[in-house]
C-alpha positions in Angstrom: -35.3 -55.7 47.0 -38.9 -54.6 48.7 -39.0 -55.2 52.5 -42.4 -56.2 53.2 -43.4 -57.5 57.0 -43.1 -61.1 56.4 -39.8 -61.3 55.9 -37.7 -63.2 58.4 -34.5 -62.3 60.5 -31.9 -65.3 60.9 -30.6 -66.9 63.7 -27.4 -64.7 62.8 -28.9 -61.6 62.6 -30.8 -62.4 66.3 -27.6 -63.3 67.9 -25.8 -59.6 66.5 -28.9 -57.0 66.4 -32.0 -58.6 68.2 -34.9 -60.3 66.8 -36.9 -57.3 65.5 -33.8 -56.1 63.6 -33.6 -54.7 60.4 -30.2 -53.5 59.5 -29.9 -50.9 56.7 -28.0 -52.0 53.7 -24.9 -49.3 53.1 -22.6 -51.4 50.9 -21.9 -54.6 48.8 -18.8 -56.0 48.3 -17.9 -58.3 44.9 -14.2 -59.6 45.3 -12.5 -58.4 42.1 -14.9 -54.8 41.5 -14.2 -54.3 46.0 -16.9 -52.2 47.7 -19.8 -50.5 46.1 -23.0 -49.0 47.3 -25.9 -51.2 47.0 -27.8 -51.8 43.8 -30.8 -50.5 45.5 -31.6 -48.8 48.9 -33.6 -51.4 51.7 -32.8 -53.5 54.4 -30.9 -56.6 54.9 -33.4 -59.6 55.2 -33.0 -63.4 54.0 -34.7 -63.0 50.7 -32.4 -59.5 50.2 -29.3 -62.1 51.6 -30.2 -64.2 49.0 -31.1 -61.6 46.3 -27.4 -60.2 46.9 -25.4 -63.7 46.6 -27.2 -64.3 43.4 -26.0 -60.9 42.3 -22.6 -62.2 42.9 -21.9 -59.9 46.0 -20.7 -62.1 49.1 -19.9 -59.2 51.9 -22.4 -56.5 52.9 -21.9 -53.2 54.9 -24.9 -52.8 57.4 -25.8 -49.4 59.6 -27.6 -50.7 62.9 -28.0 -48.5 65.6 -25.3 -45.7 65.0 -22.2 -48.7 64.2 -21.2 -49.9 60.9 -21.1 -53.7 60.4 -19.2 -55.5 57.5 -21.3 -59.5 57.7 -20.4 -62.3 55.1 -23.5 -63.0 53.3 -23.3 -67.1 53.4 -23.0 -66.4 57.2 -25.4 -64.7 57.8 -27.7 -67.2 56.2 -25.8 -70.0 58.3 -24.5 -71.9 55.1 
């Protein structure tokens, strides 16, 4: 998961951390295995969203501005 500048931020992301946010990526979660860290350090983007449901992960753990966040994946990408 690379960040690069053109990725995009959802409507979701918008509405909960402003549109210039980029919220670090502090955990994955995978129903039967529970809470893990994330396969790889990086950010929390659409392509990462979508990297991550692939994966089989469908909750993430996000750090934006000093708070914790726990955000449903197919949410986040408004499915």
């Amino acid at each position: 998961m690379t960040v690069s500048q053109s990725e995009s931020v959802t409507p979701y992301a918008a509405r909960k951390f402003g549109r210039r946010a980029r919220p670090r990526l502090v955990g994955v979660y995978a129903g039967a295995g529970g809470w893990a860290g994330p396969p790889e350090p990086g950010r929390l983007t659409r392509e990462s969203a979508v990297e991550l449901i692939a994966m089989g992960y469908t909750m993430v753990r996000v750090r934006w501005h000093w708070r914790t966040h726990e955000i449903i994946l197919r949410r986040y990408l408004g499915r």
